[in-house]
C-alpha positions in Angstrom: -19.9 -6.5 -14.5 -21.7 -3.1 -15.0 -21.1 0.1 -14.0 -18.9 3.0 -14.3 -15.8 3.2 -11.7 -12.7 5.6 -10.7 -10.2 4.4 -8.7 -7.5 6.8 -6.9 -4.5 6.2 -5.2 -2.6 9.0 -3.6 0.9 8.9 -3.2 3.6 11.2 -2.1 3.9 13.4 -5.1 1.1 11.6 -7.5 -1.9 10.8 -7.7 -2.8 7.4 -9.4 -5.9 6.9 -11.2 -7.8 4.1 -12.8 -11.5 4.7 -14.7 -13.6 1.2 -15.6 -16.5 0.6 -18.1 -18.2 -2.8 -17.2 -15.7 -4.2 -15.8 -12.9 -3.3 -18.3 -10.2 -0.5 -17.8 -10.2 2.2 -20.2 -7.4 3.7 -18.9 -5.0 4.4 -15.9 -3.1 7.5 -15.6 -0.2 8.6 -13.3 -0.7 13.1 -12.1 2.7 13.9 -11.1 2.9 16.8 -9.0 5.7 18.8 -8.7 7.7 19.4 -6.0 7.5 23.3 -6.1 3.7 23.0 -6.6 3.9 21.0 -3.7 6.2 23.1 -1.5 3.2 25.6 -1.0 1.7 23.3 1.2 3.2 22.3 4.7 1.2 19.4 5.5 0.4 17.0 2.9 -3.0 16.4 4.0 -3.7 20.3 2.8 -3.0 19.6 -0.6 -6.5 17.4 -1.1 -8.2 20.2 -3.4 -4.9 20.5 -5.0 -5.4 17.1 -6.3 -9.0 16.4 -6.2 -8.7 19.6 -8.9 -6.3 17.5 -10.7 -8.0 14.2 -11.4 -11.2 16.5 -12.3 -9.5 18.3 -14.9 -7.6 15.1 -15.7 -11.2 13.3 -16.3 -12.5 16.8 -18.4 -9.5 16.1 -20.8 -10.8 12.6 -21.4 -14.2 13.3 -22.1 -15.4 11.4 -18.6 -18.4 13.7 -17.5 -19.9 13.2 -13.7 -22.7 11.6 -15.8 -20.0 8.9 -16.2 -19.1 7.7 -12.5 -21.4 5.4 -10.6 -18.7 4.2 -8.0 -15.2 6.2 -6.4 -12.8 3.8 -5.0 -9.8 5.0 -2.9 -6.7 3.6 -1.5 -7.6 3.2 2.5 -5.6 5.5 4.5 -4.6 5.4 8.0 -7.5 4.6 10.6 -7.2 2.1 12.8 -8.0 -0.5 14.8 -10.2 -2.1 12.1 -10.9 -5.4 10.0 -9.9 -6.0 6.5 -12.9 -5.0 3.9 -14.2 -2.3 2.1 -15.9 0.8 4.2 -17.9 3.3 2.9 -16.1 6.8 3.5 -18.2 8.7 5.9 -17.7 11.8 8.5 -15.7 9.5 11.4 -13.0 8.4 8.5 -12.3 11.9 7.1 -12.3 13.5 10.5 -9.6 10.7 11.3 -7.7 11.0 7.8 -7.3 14.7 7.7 -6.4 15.3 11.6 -3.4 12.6 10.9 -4.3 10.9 13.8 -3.5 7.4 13.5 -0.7 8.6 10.9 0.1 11.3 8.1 0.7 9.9 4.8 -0.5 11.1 1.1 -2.9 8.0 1.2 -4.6 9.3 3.6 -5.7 11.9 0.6 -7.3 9.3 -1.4 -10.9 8.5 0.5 -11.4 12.3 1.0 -10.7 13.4 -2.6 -13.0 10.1 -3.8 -15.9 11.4 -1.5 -15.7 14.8 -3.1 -16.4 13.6 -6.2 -19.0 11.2 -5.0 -20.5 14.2 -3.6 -20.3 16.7 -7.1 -21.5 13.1 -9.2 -24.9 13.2 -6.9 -25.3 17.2 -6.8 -24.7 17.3 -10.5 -27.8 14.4 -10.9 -29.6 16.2 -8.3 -29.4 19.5 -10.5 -30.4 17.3 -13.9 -33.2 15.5 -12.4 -31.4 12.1 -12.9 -32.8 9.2 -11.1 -29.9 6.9 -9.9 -28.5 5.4 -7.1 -26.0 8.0 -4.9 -22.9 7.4 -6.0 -20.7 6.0 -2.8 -17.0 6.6 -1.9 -15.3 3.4 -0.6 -11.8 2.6 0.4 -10.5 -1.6 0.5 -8.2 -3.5 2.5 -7.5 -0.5 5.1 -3.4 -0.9 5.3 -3.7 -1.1 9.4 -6.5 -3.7 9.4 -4.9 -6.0 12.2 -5.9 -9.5 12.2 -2.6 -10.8 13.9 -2.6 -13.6 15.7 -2.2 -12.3 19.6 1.4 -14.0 20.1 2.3 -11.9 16.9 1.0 -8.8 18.4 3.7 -8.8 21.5 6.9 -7.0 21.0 10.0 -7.1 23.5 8.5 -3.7 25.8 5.0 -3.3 26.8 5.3 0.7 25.1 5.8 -0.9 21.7 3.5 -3.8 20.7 4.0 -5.0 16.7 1.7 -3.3 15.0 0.1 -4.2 11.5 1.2 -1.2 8.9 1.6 -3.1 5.2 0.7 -2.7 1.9 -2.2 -4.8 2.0 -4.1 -3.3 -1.1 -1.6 -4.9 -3.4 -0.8 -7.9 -1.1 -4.5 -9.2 -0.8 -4.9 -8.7 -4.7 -2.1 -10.8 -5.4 -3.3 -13.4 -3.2 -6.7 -13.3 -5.0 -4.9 -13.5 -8.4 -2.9 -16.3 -7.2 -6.5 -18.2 -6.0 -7.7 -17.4 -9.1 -5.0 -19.1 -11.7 -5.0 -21.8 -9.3 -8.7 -22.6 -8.8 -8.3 -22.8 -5.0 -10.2 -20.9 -2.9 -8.8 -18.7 0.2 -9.7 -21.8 2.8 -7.0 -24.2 3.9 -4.0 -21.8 1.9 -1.5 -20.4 3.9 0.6 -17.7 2.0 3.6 -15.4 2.2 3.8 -12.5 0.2 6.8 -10.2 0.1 6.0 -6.5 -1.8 8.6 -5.3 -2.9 9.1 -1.5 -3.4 10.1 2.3 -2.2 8.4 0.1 1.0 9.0 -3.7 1.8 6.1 -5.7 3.6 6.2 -9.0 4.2 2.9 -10.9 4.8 1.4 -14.1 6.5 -1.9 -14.8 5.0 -3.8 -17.7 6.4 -7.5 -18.7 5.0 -8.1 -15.4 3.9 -7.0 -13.6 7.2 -3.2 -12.2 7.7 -2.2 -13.3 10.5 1.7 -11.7 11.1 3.3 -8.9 9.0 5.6 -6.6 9.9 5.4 -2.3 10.1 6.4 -0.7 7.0 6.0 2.7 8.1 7.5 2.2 11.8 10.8 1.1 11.1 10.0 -2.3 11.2 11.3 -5.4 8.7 14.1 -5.5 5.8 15.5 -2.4 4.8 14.5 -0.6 1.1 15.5 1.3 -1.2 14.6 4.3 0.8 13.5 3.0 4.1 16.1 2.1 6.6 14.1 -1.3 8.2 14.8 -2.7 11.6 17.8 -0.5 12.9 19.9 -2.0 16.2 18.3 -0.3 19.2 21.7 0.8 20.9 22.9 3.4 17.7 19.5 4.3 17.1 19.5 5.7 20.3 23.1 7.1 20.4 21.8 8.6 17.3 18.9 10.6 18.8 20.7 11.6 22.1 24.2 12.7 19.9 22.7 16.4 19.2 23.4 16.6 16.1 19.5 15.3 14.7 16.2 16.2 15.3 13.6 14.1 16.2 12.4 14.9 12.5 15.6 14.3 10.9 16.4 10.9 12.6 12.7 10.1 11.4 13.4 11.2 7.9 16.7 9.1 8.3 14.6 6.0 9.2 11.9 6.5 6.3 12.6 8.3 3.4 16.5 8.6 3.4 17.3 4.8 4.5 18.3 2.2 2.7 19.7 2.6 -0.8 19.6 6.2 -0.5 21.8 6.4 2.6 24.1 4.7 0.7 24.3 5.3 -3.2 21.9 9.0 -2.6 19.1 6.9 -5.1 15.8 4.8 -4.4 16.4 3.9 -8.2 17.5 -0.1 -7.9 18.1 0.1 -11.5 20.8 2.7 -11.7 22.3 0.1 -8.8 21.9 -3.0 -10.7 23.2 -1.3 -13.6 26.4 -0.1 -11.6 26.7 -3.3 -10.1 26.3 -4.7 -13.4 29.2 -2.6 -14.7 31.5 -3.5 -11.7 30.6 -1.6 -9.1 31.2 -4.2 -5.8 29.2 -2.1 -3.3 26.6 -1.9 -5.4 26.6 -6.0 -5.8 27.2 -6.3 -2.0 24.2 -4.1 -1.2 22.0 -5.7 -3.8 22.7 -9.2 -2.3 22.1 -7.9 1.2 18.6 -6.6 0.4 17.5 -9.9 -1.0 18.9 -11.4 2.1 17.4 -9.5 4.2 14.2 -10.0 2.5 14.9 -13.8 2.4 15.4 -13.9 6.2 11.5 -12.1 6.8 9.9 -14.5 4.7 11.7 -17.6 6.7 10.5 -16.0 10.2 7.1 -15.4 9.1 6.9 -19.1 8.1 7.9 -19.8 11.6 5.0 -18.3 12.8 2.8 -21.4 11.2 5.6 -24.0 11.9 6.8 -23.9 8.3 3.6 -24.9 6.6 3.2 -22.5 4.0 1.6 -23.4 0.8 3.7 -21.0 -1.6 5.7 -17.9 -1.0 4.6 -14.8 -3.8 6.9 -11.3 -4.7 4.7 -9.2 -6.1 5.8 -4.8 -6.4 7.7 -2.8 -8.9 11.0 -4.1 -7.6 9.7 -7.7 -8.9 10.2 -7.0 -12.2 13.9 -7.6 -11.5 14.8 -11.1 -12.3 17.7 -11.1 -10.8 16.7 -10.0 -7.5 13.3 -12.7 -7.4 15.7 -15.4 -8.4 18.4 -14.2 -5.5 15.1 -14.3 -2.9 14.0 -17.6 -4.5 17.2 -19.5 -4.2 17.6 -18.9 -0.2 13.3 -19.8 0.5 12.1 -22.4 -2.1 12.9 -24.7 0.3 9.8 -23.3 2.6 7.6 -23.4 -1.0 7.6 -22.5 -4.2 8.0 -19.3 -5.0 5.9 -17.5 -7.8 6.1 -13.8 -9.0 3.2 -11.3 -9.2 5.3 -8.3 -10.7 3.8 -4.3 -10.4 1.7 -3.0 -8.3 -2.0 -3.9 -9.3 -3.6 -1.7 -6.7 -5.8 0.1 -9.5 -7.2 -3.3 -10.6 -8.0 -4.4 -7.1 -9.7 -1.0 -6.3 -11.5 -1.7 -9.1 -12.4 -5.5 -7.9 -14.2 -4.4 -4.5 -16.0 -1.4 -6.2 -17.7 -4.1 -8.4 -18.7 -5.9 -5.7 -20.1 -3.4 -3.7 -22.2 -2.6 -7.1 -23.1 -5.8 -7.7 -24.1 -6.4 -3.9 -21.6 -9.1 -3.2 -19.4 -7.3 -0.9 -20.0 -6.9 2.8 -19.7 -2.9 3.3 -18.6 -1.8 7.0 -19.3 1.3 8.7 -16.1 2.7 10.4 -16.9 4.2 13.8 -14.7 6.7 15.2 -12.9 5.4 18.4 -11.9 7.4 21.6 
């Protein structure tokens, strides 16, 4: 593999990035951004100079000149309704991204900061007189990409069909890496895959294609460590007629202050595993019930292909936990083996598909701006 490329992952107060020489990585780095810097801005899609800014200087400090970049890669934000792949970053995408119309979230950051420094890489050649190919910004597996199957697409009121919202940057890697080590290709395997992080997504993949998943930004599926899940409709709604919420607070209830933090004020499983490890029952219980609940997603998405599934991955930072894969394990090896993917290798698989699109063996797709 040849070629020069930066990968970039936004998150909600970092900015992830990964540079690759031929195919090897040279090193990934993790910008923190603190919250007071932060604070200045009131939407986080304003902050994209902030951090394109950041990863420039970041890239000064290692010696990584724009001489040095023939690809950007960036973690797909929201823009939907589209197919899995890797798109070029064009006018349409940003227009969507930054407006926050299908959704506001710091990954919606990433393609707009990664075609900003596509665009100084080709005005900096222009201004040498290098010859070279423009360099491209891409995004890969677009986290809203909806192949579901049309029964999985129906939800109990015609306001709220299921919608497709998971980490499928990570999810379709590990998939990948699990064809790999095994020599199979995608045809004929059907897969679950369970990340497992600040966000839980579980996923159905099905000859390359997933098929049923559940909404990890839309309170939908198991609850996190700071995401609340699948909340009973009846006290939800008491809950936003009581008066005592705002439509923003009972969001930020839902996402961001659910789960483990509702209950033990941390998204930090370790502190709880080390407090349940210590004694601490609540901690045990609630430790228990999050594999559980995890447990019981996996076994309802292998419903949805009448229990043939060919193995069942974990894969996220929260899979580094033995205990908790071997608490999910014990309740679904009975579907299929289980197998764990630990961390989040969304650098690496950035990396993959910008590869591909240098070496030509990527299909590229154009994303058009729907009404």
């Amino acid at each position: 593999m040849k070629g020069h490329v930066l990968a970039i992952n936004t998150g909600s107060t970092s900015t992830k990035i990964g540079y690759y020489s031929d195919g090897e990585l040279v090193f990934a780095e993790t910008l923190d951004h603190p919250a007071g810097e932060l604070a200045a801005y009131p939407n986080v899609l304003d902050q994209d100079a902030l951090r394109r800014d950041a990863v420039m200087a970041f890239l000064s400090e290692k010696g990584i000149g724009l001489d040095g970049i023939d690809i950007v890669m960036a973690r797909a934000g929201l823009f939907a309704p589209v197919v899995s792949g890797v798109y070029r970053v064009n006018r349409d995408m940003r227009e969507v991204l930054l407006s926050g119309r299908d959704g506001v979230h710091a990954c919606n950051l990433s393609a707009v900061i990664a075609d900003d420094i596509a665009g100084q890489v080709n005005r900096y050649r222009e201004a040498q007189g290098i010859s070279a190919s423009p360099c491209r910004a891409y995004v890969a597996d677009p986290p809203m990409a909806d192949e579901m199957l049309p029964e999985a697409r129906v939800g109990g009121l015609p306001e709220f069909p299921r919608r497709a919202f998971f980490h499928a940057l990570n999810s379709r890697a590990t998939v990948r890496k699990y064809l790999r080590e095994h020599a199979l290709s995608g045809e004929g395997v059907t897969a679950v895959v369970a990340h497992l992080g600040g966000g839980v997504t579980v996923t159905l993949h099905r000859d390359g294609k997933v098929i049923d998943t559940n909404n990890g930004l839309g309170g939908d599926g198991p609850f996190t460590p700071e995401r609340a899940g699948t909340c009973p409709a009846f006290p939800l709604i008491e809950m936003c007629f009581s008066g005592r919420y705002s439509e923003k607070e009972v969001k930020r209830k839902v996402l961001g202050r659910g789960g483990a933090v509702a209950f033990f004020g941390t998204s930090d499983l370790r502190k709880i595993a080390r407090r349940a490890s210590a004694g601490d029952e609540d901690c045990r219980i609630w430790l228990d019930a999050f594999s559980l609940n995890v447990a019981k997603y996996i076994a309802s998405l292998s419903a949805t292909v009448c229990g043939k599934v060919d193995v069942i991955l974990l894969t996220g930072g929260i899979a580094f936990n033995p205990d908790i894969c071997n608490s999910i394990r014990s309740r679904v090896e009975f579907i299929a083996p289980v197998e764990v993917y630990a961390g989040e290798n969304e650098l690496d698989s950035l990396a993959e598909n910008g590869y591909g699109v240098l070496s030509g063996s990527v299909r590229i797709h154009e994303y058009v701006i729907y009404e």
